[in-house]
C-alpha positions as CSV (number, residue, x, y, z in Angstrom):
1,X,-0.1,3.1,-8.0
2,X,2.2,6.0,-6.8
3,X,5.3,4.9,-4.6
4,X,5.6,7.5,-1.7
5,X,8.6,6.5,0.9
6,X,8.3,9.1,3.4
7,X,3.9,8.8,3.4
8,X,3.4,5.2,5.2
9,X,1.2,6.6,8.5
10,X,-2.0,5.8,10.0
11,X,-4.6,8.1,9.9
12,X,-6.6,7.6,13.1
13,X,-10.4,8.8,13.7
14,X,-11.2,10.2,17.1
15,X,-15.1,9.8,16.6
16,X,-14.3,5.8,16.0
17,X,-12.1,4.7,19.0
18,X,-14.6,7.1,21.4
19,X,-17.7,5.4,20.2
20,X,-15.5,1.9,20.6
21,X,-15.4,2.6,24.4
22,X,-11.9,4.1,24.5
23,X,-10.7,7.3,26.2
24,X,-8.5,9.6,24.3
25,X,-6.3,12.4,26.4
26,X,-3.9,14.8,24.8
27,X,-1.3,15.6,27.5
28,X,2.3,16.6,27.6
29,X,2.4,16.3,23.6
30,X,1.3,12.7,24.2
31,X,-2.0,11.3,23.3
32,X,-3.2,8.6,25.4
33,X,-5.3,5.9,24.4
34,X,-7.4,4.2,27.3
35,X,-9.8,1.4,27.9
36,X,-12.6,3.3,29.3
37,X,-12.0,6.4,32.0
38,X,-10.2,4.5,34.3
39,X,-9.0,1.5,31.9
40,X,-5.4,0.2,31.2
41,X,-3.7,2.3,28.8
42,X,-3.7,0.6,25.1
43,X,-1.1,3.0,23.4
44,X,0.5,6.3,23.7
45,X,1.5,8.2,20.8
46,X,4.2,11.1,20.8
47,X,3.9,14.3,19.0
48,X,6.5,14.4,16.2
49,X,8.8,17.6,15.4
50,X,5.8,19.1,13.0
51,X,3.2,18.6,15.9
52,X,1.3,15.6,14.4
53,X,0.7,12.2,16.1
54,X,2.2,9.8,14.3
55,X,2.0,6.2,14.9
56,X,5.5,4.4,14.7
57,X,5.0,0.3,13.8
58,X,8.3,-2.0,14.7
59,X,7.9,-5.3,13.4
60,X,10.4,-7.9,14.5
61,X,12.0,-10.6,11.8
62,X,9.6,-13.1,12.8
63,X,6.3,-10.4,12.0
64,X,7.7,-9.5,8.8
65,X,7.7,-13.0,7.9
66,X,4.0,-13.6,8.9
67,X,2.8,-10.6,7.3
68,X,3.8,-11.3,4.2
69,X,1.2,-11.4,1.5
70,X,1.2,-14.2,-1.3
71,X,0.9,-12.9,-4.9
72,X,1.5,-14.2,-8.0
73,X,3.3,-12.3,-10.5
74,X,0.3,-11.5,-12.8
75,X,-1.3,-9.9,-9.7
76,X,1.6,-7.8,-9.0
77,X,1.8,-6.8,-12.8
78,X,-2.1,-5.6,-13.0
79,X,-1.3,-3.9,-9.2
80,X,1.4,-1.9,-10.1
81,X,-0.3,-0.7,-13.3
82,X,0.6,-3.3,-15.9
83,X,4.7,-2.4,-15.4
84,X,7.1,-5.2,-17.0
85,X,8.3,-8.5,-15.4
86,X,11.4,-6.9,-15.5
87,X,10.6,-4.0,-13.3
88,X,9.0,-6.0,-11.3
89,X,11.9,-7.9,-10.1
90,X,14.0,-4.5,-9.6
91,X,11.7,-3.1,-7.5
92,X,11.9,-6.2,-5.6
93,X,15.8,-6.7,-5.7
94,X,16.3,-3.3,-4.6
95,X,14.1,-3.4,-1.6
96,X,11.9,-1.1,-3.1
97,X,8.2,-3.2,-2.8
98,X,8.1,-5.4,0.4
99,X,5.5,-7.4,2.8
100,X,5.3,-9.7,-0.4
101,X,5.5,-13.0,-0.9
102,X,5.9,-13.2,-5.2
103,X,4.8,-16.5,-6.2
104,X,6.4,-17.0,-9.8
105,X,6.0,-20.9,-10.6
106,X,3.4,-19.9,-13.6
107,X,4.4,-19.6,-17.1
108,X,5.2,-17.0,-18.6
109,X,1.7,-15.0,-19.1
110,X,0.1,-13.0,-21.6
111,X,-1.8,-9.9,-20.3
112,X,-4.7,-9.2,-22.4
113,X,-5.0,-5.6,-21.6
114,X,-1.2,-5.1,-22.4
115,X,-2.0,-6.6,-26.1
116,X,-5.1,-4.7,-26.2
117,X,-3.0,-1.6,-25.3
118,X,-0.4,-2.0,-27.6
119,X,-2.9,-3.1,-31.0
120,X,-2.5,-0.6,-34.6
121,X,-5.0,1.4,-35.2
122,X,-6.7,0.9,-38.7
123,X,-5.6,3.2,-41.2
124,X,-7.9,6.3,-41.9
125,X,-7.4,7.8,-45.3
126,X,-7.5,11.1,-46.0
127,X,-10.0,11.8,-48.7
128,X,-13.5,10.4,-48.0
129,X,-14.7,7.7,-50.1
130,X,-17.7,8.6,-52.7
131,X,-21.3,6.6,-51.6
């Protein structure tokens, strides 16, 4: 997983909202999004300082709450590339991961591809042994 701040944008396709029936216009650094040629308008999108249409999302204390997403802390630890409990709940503290909801009432778990990770290797000697 790689943590970008400044990259959360939608990427939308032309091609799939026109064959959906919608109407796209690029006016007045402004693209329009219609229902049809003559429809209601369904969004508008301005162009940023860089020229790219970015959708903005505002989420009210009530959405945030709905969206959040229930995980259990094993999940989060094989998601986030096997990183500790511990890190874990810094990122979380700080702010850093949200739209979760951590569910943390197991106890405490033992990753097998953690164990497997961390295993000896079998010693190798140096001279090879006569047959």
């Amino acid at each position: 997983m790689l943590y970008a701040l400044d990259l959360c944008l939608t990427v939308m396709s032309i091609r799939h909202i026109t064959k959906a029936g919608f109407t796209v216009q690029f006016a007045d650094d402004v693209c329009h999004i219609k229902k049809g040629d003559d429809g209601y308008s369904i969004g508008h999108i301005p162009a940023s300082v860089n020229g790219l249409f970015k959708v903005e999302y505002t989420f009210g204390a009530d959405d945030s709450a709905t969206m959040a997403e229930p995980v259990d802390i094993l999940m989060l630890h094989r998601r986030m590339g096997h990183i500790s409990l511990d890190a874990i709940c810094a990122l979380i503290c700080v702010g850093s991961v949200t739209g979760l909801q951590v569910i943390n009432d197991f106890p405490p778990f033992i990753c097998d591809s953690c164990e497997y990770a961390k295993m000896m290797h079998k010693h190798i000697s140096k001279e090879r042994a006569a047959q």
